[in-house]
C-alpha positions in Angstrom: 0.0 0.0 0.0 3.0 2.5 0.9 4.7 1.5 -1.9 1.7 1.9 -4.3 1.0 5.9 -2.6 4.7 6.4 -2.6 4.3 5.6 -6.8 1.4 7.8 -7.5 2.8 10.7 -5.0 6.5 10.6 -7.4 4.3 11.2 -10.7 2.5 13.9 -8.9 5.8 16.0 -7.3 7.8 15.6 -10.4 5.2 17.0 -12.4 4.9 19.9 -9.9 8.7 20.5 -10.4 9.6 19.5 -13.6 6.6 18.6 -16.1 8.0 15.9 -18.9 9.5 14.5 -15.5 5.9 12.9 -14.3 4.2 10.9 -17.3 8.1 9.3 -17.8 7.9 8.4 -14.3 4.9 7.0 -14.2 5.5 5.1 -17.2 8.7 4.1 -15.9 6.9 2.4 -12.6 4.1 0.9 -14.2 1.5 3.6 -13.1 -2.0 3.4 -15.3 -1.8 5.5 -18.4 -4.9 7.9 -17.0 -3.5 8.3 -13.2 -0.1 9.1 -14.6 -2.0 11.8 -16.9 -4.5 12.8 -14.1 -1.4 13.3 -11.8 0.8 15.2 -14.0 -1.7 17.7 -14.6 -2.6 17.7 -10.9 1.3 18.2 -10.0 1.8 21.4 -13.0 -1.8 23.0 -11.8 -0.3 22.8 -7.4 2.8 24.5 -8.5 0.5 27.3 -10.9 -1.5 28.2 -8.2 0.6 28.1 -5.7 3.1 30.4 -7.7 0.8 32.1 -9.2 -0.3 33.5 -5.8 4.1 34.1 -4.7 5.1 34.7 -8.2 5.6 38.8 -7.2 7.6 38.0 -4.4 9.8 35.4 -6.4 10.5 37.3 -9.2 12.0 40.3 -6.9 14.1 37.8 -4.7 15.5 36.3 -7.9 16.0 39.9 -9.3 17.4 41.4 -6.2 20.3 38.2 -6.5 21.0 39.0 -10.0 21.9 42.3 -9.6 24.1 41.4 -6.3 25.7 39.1 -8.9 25.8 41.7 -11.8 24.3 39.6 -14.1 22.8 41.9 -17.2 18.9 42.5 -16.8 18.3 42.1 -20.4 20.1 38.6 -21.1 19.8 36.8 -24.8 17.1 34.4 -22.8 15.3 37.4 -21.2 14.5 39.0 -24.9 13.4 35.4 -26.3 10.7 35.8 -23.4 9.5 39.0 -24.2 9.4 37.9 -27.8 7.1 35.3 -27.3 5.1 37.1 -24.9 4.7 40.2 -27.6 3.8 37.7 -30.7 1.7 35.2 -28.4 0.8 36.5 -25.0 -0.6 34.1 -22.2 -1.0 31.5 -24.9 2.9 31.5 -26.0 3.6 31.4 -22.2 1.3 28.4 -21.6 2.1 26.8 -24.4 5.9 26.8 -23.9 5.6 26.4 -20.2 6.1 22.2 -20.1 8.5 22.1 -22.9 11.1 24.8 -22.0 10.0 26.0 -18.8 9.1 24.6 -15.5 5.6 25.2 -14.3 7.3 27.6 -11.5 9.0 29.7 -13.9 6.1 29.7 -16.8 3.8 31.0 -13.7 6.4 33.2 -11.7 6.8 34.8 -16.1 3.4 35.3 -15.9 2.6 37.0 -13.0 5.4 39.4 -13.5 3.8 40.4 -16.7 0.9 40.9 -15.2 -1.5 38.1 -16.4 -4.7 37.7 -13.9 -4.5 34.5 -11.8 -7.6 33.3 -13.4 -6.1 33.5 -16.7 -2.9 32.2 -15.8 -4.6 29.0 -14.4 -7.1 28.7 -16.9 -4.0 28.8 -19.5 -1.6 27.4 -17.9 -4.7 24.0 -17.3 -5.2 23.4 -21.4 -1.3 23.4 -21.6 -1.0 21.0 -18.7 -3.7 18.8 -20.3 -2.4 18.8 -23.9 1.5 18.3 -23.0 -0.1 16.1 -20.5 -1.8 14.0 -22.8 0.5 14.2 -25.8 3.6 12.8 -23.5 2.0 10.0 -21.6 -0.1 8.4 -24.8 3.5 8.9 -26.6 5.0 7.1 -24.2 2.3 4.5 -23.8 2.0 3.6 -27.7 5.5 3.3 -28.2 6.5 1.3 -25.4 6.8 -1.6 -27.5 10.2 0.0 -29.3 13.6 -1.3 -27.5 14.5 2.6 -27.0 11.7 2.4 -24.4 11.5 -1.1 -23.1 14.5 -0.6 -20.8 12.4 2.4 -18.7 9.5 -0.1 -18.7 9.6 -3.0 -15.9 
């Protein structure tokens, strides 16, 4: 039973943390293809809102250490950002949020420029579902390929 709780709750934090990170563990551990989706999206959503409601006061602590560091405010990484957020707003954000970003750092973007909380969740959900569902069926139909056998037990 521990063991079983101590599978579901790895998909779940992973996802939280690091998105791509939950449907590979739970293909990895044998979890069912729609708890390992329902829990990846569960984990991305607890670190949106959450963050989304600390985002302000992350973004300054992270701000204040650059400049203690003298790192340059407008970095080549910093103008990709603002790129995508002036051709694609929320949507770009959202969108890219599992595949380059973490779900802290998509929501922390967001909230800095100033996106509602209801739209950054509400975003920030249909990306979590999509990436959600597009990794872990991936994973699950082409588990039958040797490149994936050896994460399956």
């Amino acid at each position: 039973m521990f063991a079983a709780v101590l599978k579901y709750f790895s998909v779940y934090l992973l996802s939280a943390v690091k998105f791509f990170g939950g449907p590979l563990v739970g293909f990895t551990m044998g979890v069912s293809f729609w708890a390992t989706l329902g829990l990846t999206v569960a984990g991305m959503m607890t670190s949106v809102c959450l963050f989304s409601l600390i985002g302000s006061a992350v973004h300054d602590h992270y701000v204040a250490r650059q400049r203690t560091r003298n790192k340059p405010k407008f970095s080549k990484k910093n103008r990709r950002i603002v790129s995508v957020w002036q051709k694609f707003g929320m949507s770009g954000i959202a969108f890219l949020t599992p595949v380059l970003f973490t779900p802290i750092v998509g929501t922390v973007l967001a909230t800095v420029l100033g996106v509602s909380k209801s739209r950054i969740v509400l975003h920030m959900l249909w990306s979590a579902v999509f990436w959600g569902f597009a990794v872990t069926l991936t994973l699950f139909k082409l588990s039958h390929l040797p490149l994936l056998q050896f994460l399956h037990r």
